[in-house]
Structures are given as structure tokens and as C-alpha cells.
N, CA, C and O atoms as CSV, one atom per row, in Angstrom:
chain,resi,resn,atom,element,x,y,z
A,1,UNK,N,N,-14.309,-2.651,3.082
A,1,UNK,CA,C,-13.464,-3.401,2.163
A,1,UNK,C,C,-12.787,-4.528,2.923
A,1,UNK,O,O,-12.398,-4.381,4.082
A,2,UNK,N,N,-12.673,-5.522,2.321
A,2,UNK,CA,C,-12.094,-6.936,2.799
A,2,UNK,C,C,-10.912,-7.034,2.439
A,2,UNK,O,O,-10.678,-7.730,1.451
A,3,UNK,N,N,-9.722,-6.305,3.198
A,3,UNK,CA,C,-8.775,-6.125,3.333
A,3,UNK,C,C,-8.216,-7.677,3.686
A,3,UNK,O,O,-7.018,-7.720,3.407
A,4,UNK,N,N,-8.634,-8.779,4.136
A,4,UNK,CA,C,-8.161,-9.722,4.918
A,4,UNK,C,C,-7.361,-10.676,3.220
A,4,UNK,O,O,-6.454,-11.507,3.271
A,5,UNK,N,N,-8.083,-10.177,1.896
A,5,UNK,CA,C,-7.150,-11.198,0.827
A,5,UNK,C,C,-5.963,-10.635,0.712
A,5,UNK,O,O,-5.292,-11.488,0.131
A,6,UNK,N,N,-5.247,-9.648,0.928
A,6,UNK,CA,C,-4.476,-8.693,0.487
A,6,UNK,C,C,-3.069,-9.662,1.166
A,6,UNK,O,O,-2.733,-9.601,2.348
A,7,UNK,N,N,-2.557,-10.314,0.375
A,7,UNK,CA,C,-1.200,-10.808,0.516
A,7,UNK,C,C,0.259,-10.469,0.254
A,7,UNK,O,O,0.611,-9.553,-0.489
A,8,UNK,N,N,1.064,-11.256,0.903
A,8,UNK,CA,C,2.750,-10.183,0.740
A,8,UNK,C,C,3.048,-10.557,-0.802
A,8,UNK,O,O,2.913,-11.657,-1.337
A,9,UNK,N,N,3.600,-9.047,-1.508
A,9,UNK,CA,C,4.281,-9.380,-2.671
A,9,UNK,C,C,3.151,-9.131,-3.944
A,9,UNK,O,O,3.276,-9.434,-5.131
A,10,UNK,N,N,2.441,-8.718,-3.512
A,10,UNK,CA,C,0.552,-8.063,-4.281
A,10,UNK,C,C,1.285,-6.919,-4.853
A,10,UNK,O,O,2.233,-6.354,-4.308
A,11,UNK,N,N,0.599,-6.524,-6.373
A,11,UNK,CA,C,1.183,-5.349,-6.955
A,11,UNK,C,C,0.060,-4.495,-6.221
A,11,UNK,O,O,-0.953,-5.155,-5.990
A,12,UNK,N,N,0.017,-3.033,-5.760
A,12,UNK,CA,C,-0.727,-1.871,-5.540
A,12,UNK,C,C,-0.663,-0.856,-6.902
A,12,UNK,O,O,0.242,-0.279,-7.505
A,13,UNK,N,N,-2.188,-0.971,-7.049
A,13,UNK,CA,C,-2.315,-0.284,-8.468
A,13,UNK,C,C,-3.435,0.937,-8.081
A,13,UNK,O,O,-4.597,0.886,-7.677
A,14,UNK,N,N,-2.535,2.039,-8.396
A,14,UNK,CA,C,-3.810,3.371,-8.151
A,14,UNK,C,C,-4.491,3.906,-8.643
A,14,UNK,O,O,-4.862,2.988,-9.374
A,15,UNK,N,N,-5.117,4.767,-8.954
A,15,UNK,CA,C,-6.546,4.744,-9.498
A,15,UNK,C,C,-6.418,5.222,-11.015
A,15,UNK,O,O,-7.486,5.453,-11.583
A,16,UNK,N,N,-5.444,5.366,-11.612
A,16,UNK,CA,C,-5.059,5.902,-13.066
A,16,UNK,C,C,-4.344,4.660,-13.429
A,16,UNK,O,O,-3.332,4.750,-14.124
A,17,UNK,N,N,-4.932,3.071,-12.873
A,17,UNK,CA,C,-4.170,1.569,-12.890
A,17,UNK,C,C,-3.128,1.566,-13.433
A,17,UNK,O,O,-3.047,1.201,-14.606
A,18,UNK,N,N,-2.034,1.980,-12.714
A,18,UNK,CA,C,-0.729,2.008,-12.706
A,18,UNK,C,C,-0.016,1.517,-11.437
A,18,UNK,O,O,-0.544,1.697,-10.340
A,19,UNK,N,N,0.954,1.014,-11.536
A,19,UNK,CA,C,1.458,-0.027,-10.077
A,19,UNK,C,C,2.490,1.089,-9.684
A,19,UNK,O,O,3.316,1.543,-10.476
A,20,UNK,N,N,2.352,1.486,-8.361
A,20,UNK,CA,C,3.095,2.348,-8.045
A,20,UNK,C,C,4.318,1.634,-6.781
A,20,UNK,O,O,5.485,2.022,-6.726
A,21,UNK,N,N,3.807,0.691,-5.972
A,21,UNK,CA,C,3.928,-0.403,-5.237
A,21,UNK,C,C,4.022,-2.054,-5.155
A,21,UNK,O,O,3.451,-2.841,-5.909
A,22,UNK,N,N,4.796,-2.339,-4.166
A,22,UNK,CA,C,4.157,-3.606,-3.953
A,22,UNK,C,C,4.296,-4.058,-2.861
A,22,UNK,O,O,5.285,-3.667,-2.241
A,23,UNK,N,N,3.205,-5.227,-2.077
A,23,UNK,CA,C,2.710,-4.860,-0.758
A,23,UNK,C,C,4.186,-6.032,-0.037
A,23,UNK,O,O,4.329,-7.125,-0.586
A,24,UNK,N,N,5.054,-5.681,1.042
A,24,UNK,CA,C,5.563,-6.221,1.518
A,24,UNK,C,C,4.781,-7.010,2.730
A,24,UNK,O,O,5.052,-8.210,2.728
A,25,UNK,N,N,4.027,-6.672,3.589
A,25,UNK,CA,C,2.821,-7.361,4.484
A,25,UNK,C,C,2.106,-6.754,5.241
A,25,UNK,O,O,2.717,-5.794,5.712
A,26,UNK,N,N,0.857,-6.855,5.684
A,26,UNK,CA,C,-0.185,-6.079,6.762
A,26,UNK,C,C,0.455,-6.061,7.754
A,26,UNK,O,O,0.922,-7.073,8.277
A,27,UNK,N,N,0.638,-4.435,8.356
A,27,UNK,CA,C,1.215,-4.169,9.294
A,27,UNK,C,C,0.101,-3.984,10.690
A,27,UNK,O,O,-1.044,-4.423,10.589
A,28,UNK,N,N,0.389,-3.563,11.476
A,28,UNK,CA,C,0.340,-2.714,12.470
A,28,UNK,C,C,-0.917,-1.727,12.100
A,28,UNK,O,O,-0.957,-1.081,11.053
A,29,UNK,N,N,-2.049,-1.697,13.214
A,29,UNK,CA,C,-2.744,-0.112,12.803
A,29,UNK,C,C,-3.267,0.315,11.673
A,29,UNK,O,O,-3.419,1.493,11.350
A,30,UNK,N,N,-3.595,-0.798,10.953
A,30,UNK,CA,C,-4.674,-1.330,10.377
A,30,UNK,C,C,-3.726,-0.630,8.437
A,30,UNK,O,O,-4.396,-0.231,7.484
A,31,UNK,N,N,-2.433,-0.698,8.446
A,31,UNK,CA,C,-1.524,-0.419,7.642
A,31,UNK,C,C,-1.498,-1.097,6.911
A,31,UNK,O,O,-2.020,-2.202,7.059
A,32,UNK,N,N,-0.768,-0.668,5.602
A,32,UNK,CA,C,0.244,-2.028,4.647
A,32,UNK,C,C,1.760,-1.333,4.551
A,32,UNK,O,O,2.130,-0.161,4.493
A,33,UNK,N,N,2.267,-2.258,4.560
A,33,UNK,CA,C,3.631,-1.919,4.587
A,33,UNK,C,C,3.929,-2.423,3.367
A,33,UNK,O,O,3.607,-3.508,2.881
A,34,UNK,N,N,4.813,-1.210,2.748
A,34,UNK,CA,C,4.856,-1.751,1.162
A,34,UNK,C,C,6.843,-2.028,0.849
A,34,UNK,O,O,7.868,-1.534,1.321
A,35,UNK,N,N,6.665,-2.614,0.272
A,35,UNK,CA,C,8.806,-3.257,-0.735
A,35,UNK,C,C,9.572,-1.948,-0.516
A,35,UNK,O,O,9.132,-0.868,-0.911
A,36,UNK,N,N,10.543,-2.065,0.022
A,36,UNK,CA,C,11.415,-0.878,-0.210
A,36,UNK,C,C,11.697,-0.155,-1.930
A,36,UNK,O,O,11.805,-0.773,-2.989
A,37,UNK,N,N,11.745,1.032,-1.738
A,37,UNK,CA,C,11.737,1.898,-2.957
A,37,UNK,C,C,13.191,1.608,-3.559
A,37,UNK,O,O,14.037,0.838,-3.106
A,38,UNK,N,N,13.276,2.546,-4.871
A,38,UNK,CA,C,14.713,2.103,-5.468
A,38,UNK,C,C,16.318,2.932,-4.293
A,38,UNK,O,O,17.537,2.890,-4.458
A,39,UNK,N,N,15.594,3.467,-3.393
A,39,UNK,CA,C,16.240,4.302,-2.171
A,39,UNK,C,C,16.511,3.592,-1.140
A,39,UNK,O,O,17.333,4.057,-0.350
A,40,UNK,N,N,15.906,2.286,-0.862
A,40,UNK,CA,C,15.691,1.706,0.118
A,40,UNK,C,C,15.374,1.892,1.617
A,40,UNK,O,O,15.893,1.707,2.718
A,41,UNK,N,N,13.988,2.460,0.934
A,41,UNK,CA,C,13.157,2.715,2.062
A,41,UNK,C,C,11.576,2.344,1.665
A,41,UNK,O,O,10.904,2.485,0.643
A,42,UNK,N,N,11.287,1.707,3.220
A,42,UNK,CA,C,10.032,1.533,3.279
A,42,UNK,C,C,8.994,2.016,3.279
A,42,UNK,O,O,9.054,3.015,3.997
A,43,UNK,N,N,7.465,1.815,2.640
A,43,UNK,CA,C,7.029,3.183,3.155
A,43,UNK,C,C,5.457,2.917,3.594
A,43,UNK,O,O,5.242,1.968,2.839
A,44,UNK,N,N,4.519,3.064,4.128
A,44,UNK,CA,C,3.156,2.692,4.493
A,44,UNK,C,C,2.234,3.288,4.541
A,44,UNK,O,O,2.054,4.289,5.234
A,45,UNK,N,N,0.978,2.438,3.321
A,45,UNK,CA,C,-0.336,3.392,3.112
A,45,UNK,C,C,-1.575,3.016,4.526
A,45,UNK,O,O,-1.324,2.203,5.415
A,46,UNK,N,N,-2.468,3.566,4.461
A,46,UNK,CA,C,-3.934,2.928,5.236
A,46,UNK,C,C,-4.595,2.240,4.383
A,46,UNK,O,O,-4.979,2.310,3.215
A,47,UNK,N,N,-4.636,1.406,5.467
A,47,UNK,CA,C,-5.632,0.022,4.428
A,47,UNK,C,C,-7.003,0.528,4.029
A,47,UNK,O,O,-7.672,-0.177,3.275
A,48,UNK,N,N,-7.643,2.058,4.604
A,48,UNK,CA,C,-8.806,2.563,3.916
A,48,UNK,C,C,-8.340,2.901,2.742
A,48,UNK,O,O,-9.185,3.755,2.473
A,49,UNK,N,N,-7.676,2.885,1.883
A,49,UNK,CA,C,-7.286,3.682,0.888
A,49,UNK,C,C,-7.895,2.380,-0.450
A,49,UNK,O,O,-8.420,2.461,-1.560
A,50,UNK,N,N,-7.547,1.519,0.255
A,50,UNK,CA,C,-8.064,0.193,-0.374
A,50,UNK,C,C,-9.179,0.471,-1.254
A,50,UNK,O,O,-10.058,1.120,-0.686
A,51,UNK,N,N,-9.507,0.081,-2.898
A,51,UNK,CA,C,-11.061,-0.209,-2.999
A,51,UNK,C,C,-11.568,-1.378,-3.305
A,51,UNK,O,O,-12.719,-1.797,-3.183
A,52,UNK,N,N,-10.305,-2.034,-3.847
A,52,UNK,CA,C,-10.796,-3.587,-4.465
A,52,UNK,C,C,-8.767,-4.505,-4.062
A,52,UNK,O,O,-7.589,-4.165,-3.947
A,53,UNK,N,N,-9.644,-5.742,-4.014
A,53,UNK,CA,C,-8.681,-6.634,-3.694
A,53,UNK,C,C,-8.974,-7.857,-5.157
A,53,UNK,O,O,-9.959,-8.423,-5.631
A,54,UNK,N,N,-7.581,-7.815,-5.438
A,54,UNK,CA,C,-7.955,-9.009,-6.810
A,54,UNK,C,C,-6.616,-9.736,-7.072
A,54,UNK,O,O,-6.142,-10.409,-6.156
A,55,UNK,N,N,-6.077,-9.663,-8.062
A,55,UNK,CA,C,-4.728,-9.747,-8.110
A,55,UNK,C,C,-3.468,-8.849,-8.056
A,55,UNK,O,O,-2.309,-9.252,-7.952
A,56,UNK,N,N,-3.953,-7.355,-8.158
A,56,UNK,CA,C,-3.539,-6.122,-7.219
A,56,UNK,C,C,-4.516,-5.769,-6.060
A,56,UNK,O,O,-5.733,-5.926,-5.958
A,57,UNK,N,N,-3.596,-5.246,-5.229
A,57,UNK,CA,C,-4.565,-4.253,-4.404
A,57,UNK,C,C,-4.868,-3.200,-5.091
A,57,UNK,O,O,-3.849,-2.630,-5.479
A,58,UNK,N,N,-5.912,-2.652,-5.438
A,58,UNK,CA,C,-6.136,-1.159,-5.893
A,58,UNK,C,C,-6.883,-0.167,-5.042
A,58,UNK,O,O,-7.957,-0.377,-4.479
A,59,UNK,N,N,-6.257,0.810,-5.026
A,59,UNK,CA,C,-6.316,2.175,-4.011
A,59,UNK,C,C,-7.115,3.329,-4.923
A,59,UNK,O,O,-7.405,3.338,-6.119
A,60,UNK,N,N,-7.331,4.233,-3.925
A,60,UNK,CA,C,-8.778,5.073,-4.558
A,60,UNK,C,C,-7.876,6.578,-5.073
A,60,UNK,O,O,-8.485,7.583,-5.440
A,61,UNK,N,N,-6.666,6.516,-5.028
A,61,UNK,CA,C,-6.456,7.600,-5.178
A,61,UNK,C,C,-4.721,7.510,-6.819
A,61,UNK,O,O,-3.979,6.640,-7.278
A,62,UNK,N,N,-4.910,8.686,-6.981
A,62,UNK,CA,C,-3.803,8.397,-8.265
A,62,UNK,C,C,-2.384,8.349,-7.438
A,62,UNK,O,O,-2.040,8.773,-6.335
A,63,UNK,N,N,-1.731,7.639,-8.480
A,63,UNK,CA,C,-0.166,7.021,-7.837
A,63,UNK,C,C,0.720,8.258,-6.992
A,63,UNK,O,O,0.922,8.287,-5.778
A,64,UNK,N,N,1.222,9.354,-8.118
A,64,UNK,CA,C,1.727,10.331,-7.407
A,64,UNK,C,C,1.518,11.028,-6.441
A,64,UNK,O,O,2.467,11.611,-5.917
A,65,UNK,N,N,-0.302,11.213,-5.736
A,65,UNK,CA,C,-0.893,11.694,-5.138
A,65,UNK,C,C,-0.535,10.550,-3.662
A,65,UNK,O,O,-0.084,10.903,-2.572
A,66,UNK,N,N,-0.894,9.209,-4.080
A,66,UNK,CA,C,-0.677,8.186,-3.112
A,66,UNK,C,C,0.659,8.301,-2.455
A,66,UNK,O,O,0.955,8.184,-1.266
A,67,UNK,N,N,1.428,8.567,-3.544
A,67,UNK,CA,C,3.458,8.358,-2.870
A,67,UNK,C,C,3.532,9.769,-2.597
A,67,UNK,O,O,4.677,9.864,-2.156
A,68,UNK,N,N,2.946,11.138,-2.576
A,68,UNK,CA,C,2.889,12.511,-1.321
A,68,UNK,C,C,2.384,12.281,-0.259
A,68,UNK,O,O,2.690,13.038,0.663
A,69,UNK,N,N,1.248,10.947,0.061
A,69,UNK,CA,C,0.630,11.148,1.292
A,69,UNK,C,C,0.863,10.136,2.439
A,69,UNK,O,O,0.809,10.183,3.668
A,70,UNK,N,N,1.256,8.844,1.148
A,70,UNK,CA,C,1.960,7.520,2.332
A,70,UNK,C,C,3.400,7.837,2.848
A,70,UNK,O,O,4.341,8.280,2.189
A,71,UNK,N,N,3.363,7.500,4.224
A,71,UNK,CA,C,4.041,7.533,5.098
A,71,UNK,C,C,5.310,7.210,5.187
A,71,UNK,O,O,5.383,6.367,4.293
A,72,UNK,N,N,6.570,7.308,5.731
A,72,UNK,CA,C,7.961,6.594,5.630
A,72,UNK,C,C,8.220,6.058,6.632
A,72,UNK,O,O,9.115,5.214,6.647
A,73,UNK,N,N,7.351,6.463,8.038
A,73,UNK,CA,C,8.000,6.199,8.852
A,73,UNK,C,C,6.985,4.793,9.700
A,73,UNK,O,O,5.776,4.918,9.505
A,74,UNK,N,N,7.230,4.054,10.217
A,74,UNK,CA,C,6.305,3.115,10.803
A,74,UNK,C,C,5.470,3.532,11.926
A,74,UNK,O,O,5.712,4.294,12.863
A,75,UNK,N,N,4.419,2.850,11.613
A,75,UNK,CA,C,2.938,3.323,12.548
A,75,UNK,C,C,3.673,3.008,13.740
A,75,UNK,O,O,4.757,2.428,13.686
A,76,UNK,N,N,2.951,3.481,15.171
A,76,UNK,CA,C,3.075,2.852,16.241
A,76,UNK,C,C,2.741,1.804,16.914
A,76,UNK,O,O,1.552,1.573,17.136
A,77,UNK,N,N,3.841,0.897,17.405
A,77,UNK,CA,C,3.322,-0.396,17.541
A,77,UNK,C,C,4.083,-1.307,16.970
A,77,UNK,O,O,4.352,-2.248,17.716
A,78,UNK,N,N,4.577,-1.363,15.781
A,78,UNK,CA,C,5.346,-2.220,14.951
A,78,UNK,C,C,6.786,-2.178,15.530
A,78,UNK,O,O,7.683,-2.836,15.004
């Protein structure tokens, strides 16, 4: 997947196309770092999760499933 269109401020829509996200910028470790939540916190998926790049990013997996498995804390490196 051609992760390289995926720009800051992109809605992330998961696989039941619902926006669960939105992409704050390509991180680190091949990441996205996504907008702080209504908690204000950041949080970061793998850019494999990716399946299509358009005017969302859309991810292969359903929203709730996506926000149990993405991350809070920053990759290493950043």
C-alpha cells in the first residue's frame, strides 16, 4: 500500500466506513500518529493497517476493534 498520499488532517475510516480518527502526521516506524482524542491524548496505528488511500485513509479493520489495538504511547524514535 502507498502509504506516501496519506496527509496531516486525513479522516481514518475503518472497515464498517465510519471515521474513528484523524491523521495528525506520519510518524516514526513506519506509524501514523493520529489528533488527540476528546481526553487529550494521542494515539498511533501501523501504517500496515492501511488498505486504501483517497480522501480518507481507510484501515482493514472495524473502528472499535482499531481503538483496542492502536497504541497511546509513541513508537521508538520519535
Amino acid at each position: 500500500m502507498d502509504t506516501t498520499k496519506i496527509k496531516d488532517h486525513m479522516p481514518v475510516v475503518c472497515s464498517d466506513n465510519g471515521q474513528f480518527a484523524v491523521v495528525d502526521h506520519l510518524d516514526v516506524g513506519n506509524t501514523i500518529k493520529l489528533t488527540k482524542d476528546d481526553q487529550g491524548q494521542h494515539h498511533w496505528i501501523p501504517q500496515e493497517w492501511v488498505t486504501k488511500v483517497e480522501e480518507h485513509v481507510h484501515v482493514d479493520r472495524p473502528g472499535d476493534q482499531a481503538m483496542r489495538e492502536w497504541s497511546s504511547t509513541p513508537p521508538s524514535g520519535s
